[in-house]
C-alpha positions in Angstrom: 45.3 88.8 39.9 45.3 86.2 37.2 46.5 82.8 38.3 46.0 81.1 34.8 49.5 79.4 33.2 50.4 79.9 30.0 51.0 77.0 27.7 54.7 77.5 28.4 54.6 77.6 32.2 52.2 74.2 32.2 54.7 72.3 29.9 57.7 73.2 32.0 55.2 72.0 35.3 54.9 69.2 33.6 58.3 68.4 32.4 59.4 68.9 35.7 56.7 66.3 36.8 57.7 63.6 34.8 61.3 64.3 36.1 60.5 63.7 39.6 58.9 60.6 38.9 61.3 59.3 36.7 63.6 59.9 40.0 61.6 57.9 42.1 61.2 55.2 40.0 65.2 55.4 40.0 65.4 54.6 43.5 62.8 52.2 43.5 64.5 50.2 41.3 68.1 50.9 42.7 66.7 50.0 46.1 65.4 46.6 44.6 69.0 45.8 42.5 71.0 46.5 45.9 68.7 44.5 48.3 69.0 41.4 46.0 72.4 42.2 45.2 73.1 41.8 49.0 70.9 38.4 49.1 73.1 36.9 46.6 76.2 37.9 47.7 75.7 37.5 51.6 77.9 34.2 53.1 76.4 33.6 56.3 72.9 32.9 57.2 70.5 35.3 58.7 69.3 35.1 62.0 65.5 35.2 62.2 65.2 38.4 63.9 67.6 39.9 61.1 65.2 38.7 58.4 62.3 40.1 60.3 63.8 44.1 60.7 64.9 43.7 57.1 61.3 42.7 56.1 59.7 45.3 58.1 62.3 48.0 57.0 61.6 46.3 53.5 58.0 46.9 53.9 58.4 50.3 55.4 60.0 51.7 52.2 57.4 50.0 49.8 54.4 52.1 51.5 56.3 55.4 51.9 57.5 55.0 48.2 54.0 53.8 46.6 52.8 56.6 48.7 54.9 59.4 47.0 54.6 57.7 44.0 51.1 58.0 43.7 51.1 61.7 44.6 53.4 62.1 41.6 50.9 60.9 39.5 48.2 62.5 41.0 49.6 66.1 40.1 50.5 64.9 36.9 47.6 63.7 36.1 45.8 67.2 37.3 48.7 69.0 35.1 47.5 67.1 32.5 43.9 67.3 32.7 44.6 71.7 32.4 45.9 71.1 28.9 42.9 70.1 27.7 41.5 73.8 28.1 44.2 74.8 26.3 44.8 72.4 23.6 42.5 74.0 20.8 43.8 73.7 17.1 46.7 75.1 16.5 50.3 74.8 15.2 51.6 75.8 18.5 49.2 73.6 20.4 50.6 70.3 18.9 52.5 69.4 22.5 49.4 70.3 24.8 46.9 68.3 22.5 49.2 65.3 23.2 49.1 65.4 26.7 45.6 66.3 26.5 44.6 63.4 24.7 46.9 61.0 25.8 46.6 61.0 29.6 48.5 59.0 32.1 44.7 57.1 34.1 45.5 53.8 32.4 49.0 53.9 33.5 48.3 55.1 37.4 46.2 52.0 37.7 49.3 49.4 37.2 51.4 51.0 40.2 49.8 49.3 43.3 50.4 45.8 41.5 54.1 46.8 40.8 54.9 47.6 44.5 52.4 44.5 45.6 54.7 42.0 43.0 57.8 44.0 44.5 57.0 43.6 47.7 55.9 40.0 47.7 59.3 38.7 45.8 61.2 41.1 47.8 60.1 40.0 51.2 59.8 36.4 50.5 63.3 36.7 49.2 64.3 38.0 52.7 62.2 35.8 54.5 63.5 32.2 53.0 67.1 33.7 52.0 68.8 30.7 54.3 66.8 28.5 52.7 68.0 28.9 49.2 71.9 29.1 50.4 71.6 26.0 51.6 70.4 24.3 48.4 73.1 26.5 46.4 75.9 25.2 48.8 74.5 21.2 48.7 74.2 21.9 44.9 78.0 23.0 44.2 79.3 20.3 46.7 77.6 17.1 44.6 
């Protein structure tokens, strides 16, 4: 039985690829834009315990999302590293000698320091969210 993909079958893999990780970094950042969304627009003050779930439920969704994340990549990269077997000269091999020669390593690197930035603004914004009400509220009344 031959298990080999045809060019066709490898692009298609890898379209599909991208798509999924162009949907997670959806919800990553829709996650982000409703959690500060709610900060901003929240009138009472948290109680300490409140900030602390959030935080934790906050940090929770960071791993499990850098996790999948990562994954993404991983096959993506593996998808692209086949089209380097199959990107010989060619005028139908234009596509598969562009991902073969422009892979994604450089990119994969820069994902831990987005979640690690997300997470750090995120959860200090969580964690000192009373805080910077009450300076908004002493600010409007002078």
């Amino acid at each position: 039985m031959n298990t080999t993909l045809s060019p066709y079958e490898l692009l298609d893999l890898i379209a599909s690829q991208q798509h999924i990780i162009n949907d997670t970094w959806t919800f990553f950042v829709t996650v982000h834009l409703a959690l500060l969304g709610g900060l901003i627009f929240i009138r009472r003050s948290l109680h300490p315990v409140e900030r602390l779930v959030a935080v934790l439920g906050y940090l929770a969704f960071i791993v499990i999302n850098h996790q999948i994340q990562s994954q993404n990549y991983a096959v993506l990269n593996q998808l692209m590293t086949e089209t380097k077997g199959l990107a010989a000269p060619g005028a139908g091999k234009l596509v598969l000698g562009f991902y073969a020669d422009h892979g994604i390593e450089a990119w994969t690197d820069y994902i831990l320091y987005i979640y690690v930035a997300a997470a750090l603004f995120s959860s200090l914004s969580l964690l000192f969210i009373n805080h910077t009400q009450k300076r908004i509220a002493r600010s409007m009344e002078d």
